[in-house]
C-alpha positions as CSV (number, residue, x, y, z in Angstrom):
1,X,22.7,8.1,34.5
2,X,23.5,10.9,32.1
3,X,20.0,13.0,30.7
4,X,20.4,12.9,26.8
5,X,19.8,16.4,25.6
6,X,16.5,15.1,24.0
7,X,15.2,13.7,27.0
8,X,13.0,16.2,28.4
9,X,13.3,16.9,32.2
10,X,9.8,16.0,33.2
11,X,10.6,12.4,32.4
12,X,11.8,9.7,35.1
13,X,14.4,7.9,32.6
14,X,15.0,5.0,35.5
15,X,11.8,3.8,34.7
16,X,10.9,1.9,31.2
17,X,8.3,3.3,28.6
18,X,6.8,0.9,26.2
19,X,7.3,3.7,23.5
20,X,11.2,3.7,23.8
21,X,11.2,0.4,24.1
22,X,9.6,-0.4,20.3
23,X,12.4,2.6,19.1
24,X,15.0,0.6,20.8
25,X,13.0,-2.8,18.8
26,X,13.3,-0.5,15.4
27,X,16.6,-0.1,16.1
28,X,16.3,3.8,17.1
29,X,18.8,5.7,19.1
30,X,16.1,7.4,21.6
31,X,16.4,4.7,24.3
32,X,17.9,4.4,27.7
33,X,19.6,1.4,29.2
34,X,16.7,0.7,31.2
35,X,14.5,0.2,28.2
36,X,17.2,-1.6,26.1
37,X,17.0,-4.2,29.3
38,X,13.7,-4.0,29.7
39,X,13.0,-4.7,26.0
40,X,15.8,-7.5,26.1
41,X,14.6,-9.0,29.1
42,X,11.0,-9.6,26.9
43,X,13.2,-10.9,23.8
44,X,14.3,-13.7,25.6
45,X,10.8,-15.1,25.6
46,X,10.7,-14.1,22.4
47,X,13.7,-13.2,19.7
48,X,11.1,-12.2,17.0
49,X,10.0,-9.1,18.9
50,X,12.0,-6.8,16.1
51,X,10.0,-9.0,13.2
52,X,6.6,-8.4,14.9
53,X,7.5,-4.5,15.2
54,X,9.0,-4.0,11.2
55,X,6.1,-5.7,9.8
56,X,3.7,-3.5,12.3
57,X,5.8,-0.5,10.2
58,X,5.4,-1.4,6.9
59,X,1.6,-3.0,7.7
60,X,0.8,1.0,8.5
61,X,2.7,2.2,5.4
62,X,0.9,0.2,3.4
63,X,-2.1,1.3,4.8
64,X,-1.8,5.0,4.3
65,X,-1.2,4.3,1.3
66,X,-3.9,2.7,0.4
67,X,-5.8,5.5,2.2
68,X,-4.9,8.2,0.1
69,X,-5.5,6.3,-3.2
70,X,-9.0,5.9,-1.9
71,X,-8.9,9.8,-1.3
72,X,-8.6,10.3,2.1
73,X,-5.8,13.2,2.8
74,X,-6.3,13.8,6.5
75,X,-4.5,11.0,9.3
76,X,-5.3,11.0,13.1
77,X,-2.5,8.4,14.4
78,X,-2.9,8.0,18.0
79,X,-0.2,6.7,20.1
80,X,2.0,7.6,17.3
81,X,5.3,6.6,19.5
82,X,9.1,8.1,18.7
83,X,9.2,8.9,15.2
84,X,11.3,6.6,13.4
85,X,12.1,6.2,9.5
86,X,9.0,5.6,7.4
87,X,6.6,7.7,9.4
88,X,3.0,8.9,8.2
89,X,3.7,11.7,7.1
90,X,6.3,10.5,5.3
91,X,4.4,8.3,3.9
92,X,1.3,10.4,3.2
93,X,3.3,13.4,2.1
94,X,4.9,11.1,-0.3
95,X,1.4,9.9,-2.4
96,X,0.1,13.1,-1.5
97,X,2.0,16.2,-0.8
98,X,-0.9,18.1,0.8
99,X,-1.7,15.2,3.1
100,X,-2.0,16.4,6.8
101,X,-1.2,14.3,9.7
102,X,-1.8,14.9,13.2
103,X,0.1,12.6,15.7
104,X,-0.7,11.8,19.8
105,X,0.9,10.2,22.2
106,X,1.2,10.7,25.6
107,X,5.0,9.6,26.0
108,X,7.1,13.1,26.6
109,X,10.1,11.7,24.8
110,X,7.5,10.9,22.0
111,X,6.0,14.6,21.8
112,X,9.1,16.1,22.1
113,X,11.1,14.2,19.5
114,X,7.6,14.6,17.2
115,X,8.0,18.2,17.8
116,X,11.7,17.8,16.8
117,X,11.4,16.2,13.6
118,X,8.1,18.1,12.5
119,X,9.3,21.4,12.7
120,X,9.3,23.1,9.1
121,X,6.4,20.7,8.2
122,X,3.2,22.8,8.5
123,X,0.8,20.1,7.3
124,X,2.0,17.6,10.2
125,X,1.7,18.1,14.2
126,X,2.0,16.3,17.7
127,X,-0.7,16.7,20.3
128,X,0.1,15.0,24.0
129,X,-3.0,13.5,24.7
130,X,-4.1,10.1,26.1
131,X,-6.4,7.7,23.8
132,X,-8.7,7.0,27.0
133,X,-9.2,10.9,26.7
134,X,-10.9,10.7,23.1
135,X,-13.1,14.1,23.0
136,X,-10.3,15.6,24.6
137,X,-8.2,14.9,21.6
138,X,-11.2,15.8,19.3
139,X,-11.4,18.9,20.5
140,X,-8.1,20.4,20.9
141,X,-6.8,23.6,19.0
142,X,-4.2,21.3,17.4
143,X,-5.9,19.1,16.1
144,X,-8.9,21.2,14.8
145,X,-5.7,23.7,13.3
146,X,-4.5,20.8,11.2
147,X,-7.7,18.2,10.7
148,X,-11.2,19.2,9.3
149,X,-13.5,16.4,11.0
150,X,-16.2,17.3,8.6
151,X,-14.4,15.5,5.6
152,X,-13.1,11.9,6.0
153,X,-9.9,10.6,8.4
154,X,-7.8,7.7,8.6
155,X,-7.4,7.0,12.5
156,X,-4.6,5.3,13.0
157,X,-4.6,3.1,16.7
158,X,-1.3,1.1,15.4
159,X,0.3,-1.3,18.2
160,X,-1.5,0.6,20.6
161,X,-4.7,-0.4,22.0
162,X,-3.0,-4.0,23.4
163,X,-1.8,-1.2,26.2
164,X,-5.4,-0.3,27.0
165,X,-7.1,-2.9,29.8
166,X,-10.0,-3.8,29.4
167,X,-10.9,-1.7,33.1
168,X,-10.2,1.7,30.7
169,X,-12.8,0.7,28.2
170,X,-10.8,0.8,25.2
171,X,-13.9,-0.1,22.8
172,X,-15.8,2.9,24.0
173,X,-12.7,5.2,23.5
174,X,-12.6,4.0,19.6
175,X,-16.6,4.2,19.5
176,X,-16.2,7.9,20.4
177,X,-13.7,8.6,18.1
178,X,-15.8,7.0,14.9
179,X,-18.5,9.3,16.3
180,X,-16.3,12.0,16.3
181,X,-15.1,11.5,12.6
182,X,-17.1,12.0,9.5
183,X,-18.3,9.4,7.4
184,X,-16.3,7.9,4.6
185,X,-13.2,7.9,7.3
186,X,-11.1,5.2,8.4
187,X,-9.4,3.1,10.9
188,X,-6.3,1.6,10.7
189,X,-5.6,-1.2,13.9
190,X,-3.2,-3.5,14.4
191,X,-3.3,-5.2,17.6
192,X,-1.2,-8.5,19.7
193,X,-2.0,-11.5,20.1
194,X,-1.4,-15.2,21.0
195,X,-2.5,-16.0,17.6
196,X,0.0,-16.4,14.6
197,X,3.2,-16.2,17.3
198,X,5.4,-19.8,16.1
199,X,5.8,-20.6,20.3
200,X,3.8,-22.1,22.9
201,X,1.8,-19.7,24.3
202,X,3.3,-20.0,27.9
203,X,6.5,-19.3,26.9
204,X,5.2,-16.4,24.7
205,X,3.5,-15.3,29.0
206,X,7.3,-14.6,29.6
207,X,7.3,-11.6,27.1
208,X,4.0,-10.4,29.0
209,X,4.8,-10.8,31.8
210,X,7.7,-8.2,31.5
211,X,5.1,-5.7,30.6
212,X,3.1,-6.6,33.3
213,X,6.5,-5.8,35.6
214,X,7.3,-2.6,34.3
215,X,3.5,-1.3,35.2
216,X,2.9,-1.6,31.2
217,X,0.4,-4.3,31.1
218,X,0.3,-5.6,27.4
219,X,-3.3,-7.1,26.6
220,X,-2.7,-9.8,24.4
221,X,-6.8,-10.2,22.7
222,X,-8.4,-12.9,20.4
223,X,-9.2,-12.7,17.2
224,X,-12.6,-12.1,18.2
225,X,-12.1,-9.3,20.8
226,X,-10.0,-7.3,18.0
227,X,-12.8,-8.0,15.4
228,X,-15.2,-5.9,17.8
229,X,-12.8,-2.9,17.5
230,X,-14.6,-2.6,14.2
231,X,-18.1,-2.2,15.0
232,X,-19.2,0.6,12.7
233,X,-16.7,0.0,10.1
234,X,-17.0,-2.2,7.1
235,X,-13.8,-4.3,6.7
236,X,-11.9,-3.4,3.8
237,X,-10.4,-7.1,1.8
238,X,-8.9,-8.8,3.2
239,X,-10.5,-8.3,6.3
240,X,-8.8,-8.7,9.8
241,X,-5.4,-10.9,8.9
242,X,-2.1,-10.9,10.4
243,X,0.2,-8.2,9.1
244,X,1.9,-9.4,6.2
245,X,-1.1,-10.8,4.5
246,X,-2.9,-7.2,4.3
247,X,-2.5,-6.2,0.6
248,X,1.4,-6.9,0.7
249,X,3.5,-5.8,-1.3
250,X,6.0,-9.0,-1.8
251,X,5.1,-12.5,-0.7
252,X,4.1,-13.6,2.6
253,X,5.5,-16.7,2.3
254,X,9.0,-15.0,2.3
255,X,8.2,-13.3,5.7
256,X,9.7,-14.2,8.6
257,X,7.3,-16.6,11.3
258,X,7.3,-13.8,14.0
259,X,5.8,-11.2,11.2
260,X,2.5,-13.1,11.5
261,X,2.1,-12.4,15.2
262,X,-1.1,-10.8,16.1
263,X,-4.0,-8.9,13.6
264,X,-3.8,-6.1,11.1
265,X,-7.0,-4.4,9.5
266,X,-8.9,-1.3,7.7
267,X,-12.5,-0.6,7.7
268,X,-14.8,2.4,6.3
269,X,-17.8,4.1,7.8
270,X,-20.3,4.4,4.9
């Protein structure tokens, strides 16, 4: 297989990566075969995959959107993934032109396109860090160059803590990251789930359990499990819902059945 000029060396691009498998979902262009497979393999289970993934997008638009009318200027979006169109800063930058957005993610092809598309933007950066590392990401130069923690954040953890097991602790990683963050600040989650999918849950395992093969385990969490993500936060209306019910913009009703898979929500420190 050919290395794409993009694709930087360190990476082994016979192996699938979650990340390039949602661009390849978007419809992006910084895929390989063996994640185009990988991610068609899963879409047998279940065709809606795409849906689940554009209403995820426009779910976080909405949502930095509604964080900078509440005044927050500053975004922390962890496990940003391969920048595709419709990105926070795009958004931010758009309701507020001195916004400043930091992304992480810990996927090479992920930092290095970030880096790609970024450059020129000084209000916007990419840090490779892990969310099970939190203080290490509170800490670093690139983050404190570009985020002041002593005024409020929006922390974004969009489609990403379903890849944290439960053995990594994934509620003390967001737990140190609201301590880390000043009051006022924000989170943004949206996370998978069994709920809202329109199949029977077993056949809905077969998507899983492709994760599960490519070493990418995909933690699929009740309602109430997400809900705990939150501890700390007051839920902003209209509390935890699935994605196209969160302030939308035109009806839900006109949505398409897969949109509705999983939970979407925002809460506020006081």
């Amino acid at each position: 297989m050919e290395r794409p000029a993009w694709a930087p060396r360190s990476i082994d691009i016979t192996v699938p990566s979650v990340s390039r498998m949602y661009d390849f979902y978007l419809g992006g262009s910084h895929n390989f075969e063996v994640d185009r497979q990988a991610a068609r393999r899963a879409m047998e289970f279940m065709p809606g995959l795409p849906k689940i993934m554009q209403a995820n997008r426009a779910f976080m638009r909405r949502a930095v959107r509604f964080a900078v009318a509440e005044g927050i200027t500053q975004f922390l979006d962890i496990g940003s993934g391969i920048p595709t169109f419709g990105n926070v800063h795009e958004a931010a930058q758009a309701a507020d032109p001195d916004a400043r957005v930091m992304y992480v993610d810990h996927d090479p092809v992920a930092v290095a396109h970030s880096q790609a598309v970024l450059q020129g933007n000084d209000r916007a950066g990419i840090l490779a860090a892990d969310l099970r590392k939190p203080r290490e990401i509170l800490t670093s130069p690139e983050v404190l160059r570009l985020i002041d923690l002593n005024r409020p954040v929006a922390l974004l953890l969009v489609a990403i803590l379903h890849f944290v097991e439960d053995a990594d602790d994934p509620y003390a990683a967001v737990t140190e990251l609201r301590e880390g963050l000043a009051p006022g600040s924000m989170l943004i989650l949206t996370h998978a789930s069994y709920n809202g999918i329109p199949l029977p849950p077993e056949r809905a395992e077969g998507a899983v359990d492709v994760y599960q093969s490519i070493r990418n385990p995909l933690i699929m969490r009740t309602r109430e499990e997400i809900a705990r993500f939150f501890e700390g936060y007051d839920m902003v209306e209209p509390g935890l819902v699935p994605m196209p019910q969160w302030r939308p913009d035109t009806a839900p009703e006109d949505e398409d059945p897969y949109a509705f898979s999983g939970f979407a929500g925002v809460g506020r420190t006081a």
